[in-house]
N, CA, C and O atoms as a GROMACS GRO file, in nm:
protein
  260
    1UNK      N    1   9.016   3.987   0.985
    1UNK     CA    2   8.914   4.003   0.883
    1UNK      C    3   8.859   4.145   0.891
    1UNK      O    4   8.821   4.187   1.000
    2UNK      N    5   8.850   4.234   0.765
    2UNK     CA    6   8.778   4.313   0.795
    2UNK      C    7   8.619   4.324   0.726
    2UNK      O    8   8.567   4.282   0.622
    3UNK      N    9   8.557   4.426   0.879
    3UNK     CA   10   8.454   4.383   0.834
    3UNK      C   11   8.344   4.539   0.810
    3UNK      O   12   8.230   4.556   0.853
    4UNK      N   13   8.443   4.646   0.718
    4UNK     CA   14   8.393   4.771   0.718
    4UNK      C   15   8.332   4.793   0.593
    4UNK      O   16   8.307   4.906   0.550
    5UNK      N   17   8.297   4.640   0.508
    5UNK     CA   18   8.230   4.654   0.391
    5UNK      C   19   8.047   4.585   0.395
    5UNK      O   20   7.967   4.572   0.302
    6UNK      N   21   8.030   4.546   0.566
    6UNK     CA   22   7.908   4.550   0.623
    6UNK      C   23   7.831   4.673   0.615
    6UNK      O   24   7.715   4.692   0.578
    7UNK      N   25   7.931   4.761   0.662
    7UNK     CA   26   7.864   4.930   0.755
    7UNK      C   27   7.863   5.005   0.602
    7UNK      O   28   7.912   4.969   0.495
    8UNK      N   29   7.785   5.124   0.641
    8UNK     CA   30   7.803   5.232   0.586
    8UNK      C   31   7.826   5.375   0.696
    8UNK      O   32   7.770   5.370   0.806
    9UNK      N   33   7.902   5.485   0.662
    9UNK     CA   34   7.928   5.545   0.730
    9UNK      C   35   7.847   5.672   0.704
    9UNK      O   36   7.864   5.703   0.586
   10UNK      N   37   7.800   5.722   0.740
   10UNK     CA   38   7.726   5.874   0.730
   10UNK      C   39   7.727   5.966   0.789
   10UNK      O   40   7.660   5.969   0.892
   11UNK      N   41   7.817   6.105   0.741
   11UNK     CA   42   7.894   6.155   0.832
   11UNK      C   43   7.794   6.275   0.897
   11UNK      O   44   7.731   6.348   0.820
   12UNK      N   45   7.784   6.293   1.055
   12UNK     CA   46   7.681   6.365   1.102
   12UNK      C   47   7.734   6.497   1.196
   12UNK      O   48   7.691   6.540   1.302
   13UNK      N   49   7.829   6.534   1.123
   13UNK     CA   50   7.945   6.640   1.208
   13UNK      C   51   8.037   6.647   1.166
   13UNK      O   52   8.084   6.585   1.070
   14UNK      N   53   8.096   6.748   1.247
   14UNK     CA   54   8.214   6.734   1.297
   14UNK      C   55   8.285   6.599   1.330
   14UNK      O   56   8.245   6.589   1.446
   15UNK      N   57   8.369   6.478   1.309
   15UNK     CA   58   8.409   6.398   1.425
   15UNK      C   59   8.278   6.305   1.427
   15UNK      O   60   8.268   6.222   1.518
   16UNK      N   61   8.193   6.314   1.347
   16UNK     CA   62   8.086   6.172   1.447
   16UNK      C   63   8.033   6.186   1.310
   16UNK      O   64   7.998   6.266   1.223
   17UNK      N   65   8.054   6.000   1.356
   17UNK     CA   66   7.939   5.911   1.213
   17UNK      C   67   7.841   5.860   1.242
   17UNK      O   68   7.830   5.841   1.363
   18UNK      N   69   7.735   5.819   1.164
   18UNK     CA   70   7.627   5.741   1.223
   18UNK      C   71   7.661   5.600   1.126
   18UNK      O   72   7.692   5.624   1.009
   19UNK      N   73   7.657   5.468   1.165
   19UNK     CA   74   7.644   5.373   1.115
   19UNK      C   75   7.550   5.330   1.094
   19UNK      O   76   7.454   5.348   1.168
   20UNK      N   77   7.543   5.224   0.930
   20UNK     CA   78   7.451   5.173   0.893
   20UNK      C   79   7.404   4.994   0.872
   20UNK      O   80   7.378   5.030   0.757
   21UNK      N   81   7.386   4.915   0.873
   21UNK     CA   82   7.430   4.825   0.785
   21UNK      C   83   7.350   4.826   0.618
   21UNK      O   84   7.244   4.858   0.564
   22UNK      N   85   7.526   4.748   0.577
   22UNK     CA   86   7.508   4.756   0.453
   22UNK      C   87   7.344   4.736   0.330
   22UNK      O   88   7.288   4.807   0.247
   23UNK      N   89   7.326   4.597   0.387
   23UNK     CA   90   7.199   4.541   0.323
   23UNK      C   91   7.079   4.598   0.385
   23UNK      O   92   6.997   4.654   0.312
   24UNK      N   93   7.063   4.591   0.501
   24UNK     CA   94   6.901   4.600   0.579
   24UNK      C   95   6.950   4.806   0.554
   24UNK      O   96   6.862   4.873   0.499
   25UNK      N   97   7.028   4.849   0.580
   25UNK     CA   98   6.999   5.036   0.607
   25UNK      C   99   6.962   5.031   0.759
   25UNK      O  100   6.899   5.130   0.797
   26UNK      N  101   6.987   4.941   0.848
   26UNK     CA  102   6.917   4.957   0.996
   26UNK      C  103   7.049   5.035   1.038
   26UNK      O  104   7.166   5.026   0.999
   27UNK      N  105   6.989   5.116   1.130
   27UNK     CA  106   7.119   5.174   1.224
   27UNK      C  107   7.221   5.098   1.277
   27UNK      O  108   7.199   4.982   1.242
   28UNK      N  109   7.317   5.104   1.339
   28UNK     CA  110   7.415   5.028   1.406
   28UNK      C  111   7.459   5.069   1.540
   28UNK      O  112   7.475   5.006   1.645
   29UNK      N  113   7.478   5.226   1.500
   29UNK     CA  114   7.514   5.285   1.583
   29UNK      C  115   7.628   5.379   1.567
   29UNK      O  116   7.634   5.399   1.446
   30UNK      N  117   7.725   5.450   1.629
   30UNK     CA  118   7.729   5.557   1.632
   30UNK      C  119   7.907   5.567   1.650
   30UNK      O  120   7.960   5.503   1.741
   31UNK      N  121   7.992   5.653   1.554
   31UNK     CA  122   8.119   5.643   1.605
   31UNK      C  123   8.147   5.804   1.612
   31UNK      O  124   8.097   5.886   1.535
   32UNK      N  125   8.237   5.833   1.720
   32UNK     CA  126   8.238   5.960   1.787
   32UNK      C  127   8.428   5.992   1.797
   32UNK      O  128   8.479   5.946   1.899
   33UNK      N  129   8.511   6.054   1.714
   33UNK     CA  130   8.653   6.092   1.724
   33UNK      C  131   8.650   6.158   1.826
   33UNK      O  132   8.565   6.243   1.853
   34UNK      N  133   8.764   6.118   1.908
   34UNK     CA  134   8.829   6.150   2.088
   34UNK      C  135   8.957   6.184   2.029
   34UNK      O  136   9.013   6.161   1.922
   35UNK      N  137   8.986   6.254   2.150
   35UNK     CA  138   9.158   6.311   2.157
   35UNK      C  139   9.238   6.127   2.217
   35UNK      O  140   9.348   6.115   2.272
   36UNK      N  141   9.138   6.008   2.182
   36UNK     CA  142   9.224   5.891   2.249
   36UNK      C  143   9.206   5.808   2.132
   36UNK      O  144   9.296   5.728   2.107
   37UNK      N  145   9.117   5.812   2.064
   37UNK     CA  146   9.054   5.772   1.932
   37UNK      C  147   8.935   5.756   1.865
   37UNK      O  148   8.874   5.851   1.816
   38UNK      N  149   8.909   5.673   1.860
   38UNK     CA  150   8.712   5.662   1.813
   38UNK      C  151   8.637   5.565   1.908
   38UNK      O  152   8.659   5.446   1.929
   39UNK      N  153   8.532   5.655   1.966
   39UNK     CA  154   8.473   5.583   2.003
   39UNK      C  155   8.325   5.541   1.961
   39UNK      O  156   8.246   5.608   1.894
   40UNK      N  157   8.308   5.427   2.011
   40UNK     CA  158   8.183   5.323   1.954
   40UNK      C  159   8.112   5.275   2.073
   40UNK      O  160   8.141   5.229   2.184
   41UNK      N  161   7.933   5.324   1.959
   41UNK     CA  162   7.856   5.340   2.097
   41UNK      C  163   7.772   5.228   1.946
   41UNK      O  164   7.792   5.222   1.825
   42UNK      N  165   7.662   5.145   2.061
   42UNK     CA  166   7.617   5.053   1.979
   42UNK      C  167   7.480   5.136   1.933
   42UNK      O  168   7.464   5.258   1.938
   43UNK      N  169   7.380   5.030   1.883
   43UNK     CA  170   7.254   5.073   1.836
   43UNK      C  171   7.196   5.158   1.914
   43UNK      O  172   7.150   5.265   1.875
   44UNK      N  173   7.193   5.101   2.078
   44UNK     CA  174   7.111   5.139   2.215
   44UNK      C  175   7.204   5.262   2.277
   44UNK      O  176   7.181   5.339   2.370
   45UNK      N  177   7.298   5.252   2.205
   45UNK     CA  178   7.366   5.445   2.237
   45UNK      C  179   7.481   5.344   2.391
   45UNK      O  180   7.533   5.384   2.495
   46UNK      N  181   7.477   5.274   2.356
   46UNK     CA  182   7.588   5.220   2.481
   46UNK      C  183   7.748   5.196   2.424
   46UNK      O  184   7.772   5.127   2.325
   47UNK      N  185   7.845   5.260   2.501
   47UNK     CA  186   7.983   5.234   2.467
   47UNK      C  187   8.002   5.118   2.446
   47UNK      O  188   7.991   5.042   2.542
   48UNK      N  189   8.038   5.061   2.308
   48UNK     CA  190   8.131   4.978   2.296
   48UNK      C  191   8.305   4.944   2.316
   48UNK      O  192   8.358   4.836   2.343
   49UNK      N  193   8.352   5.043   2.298
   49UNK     CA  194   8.495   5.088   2.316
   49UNK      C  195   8.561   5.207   2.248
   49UNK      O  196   8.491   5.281   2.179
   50UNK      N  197   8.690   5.231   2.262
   50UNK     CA  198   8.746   5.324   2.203
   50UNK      C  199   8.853   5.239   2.125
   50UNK      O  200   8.907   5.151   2.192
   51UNK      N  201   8.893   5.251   1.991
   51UNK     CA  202   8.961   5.217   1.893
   51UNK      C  203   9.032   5.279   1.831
   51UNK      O  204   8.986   5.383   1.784
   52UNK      N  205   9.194   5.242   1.801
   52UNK     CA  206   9.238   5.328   1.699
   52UNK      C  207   9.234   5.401   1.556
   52UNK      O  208   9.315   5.482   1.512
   53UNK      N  209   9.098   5.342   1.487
   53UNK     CA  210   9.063   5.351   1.400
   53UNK      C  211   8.940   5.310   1.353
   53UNK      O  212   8.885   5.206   1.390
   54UNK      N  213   8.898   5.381   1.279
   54UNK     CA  214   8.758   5.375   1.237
   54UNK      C  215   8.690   5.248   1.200
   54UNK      O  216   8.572   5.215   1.214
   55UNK      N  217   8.826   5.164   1.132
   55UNK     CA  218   8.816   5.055   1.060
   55UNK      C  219   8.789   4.921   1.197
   55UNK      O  220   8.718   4.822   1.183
   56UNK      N  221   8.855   4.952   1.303
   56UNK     CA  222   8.865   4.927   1.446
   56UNK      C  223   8.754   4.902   1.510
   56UNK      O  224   8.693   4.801   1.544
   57UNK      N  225   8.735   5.040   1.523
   57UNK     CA  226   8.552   5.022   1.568
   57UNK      C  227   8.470   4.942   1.510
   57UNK      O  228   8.396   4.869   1.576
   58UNK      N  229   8.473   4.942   1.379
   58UNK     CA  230   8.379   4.876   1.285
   58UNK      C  231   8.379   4.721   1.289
   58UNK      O  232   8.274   4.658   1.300
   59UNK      N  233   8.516   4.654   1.278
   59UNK     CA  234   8.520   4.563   1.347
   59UNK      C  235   8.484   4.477   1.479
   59UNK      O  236   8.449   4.363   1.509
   60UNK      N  237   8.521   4.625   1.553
   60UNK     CA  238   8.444   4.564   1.736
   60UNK      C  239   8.299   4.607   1.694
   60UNK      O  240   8.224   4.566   1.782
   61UNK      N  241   8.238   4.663   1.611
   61UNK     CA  242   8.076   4.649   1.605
   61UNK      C  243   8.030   4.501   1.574
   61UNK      O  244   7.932   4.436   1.611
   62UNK      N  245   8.143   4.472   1.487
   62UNK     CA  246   8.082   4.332   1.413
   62UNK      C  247   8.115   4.222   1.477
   62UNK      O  248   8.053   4.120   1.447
   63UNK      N  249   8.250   4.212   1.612
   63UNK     CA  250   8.189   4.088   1.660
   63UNK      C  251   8.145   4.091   1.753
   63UNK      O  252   8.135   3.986   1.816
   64UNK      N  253   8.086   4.244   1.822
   64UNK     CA  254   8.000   4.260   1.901
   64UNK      C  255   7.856   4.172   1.912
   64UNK      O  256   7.803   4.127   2.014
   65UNK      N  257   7.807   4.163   1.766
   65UNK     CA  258   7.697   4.126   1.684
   65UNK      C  259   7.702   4.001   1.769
   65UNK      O  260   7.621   3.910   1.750
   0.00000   0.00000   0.00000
């Protein structure tokens, strides 16, 4: 399932997004491009993982939830 029509992406660089969710606008947290792939840090700035794709991360945000 994907679930990258929750987030919004807002691009804050180079390489790094800030996430949103869709309805509320609350932060989510934070995705950061690596020479390994993207990594995902949650609301509280804590690693979630590294993913091959953006769409990836976004997913491990959501069943992080």
């Amino acid at each position: 399932m994907d679930h990258t029509e929750h987030f919004s992406l807002i691009e804050d660089g180079h390489g790094h997004w800030i996430i949103r969710h869709q309805i509320t606008d609350f932060f989510a947290g934070t995705i950061l491009r690596t020479a390994g792939g993207f990594r995902l840090r949650n609301e509280n700035g804590r690693t979630v993982g590294n993913f091959p794709t953006i769409e990836a991360a976004l997913d491990g945000l959501y069943a992080r939830a």
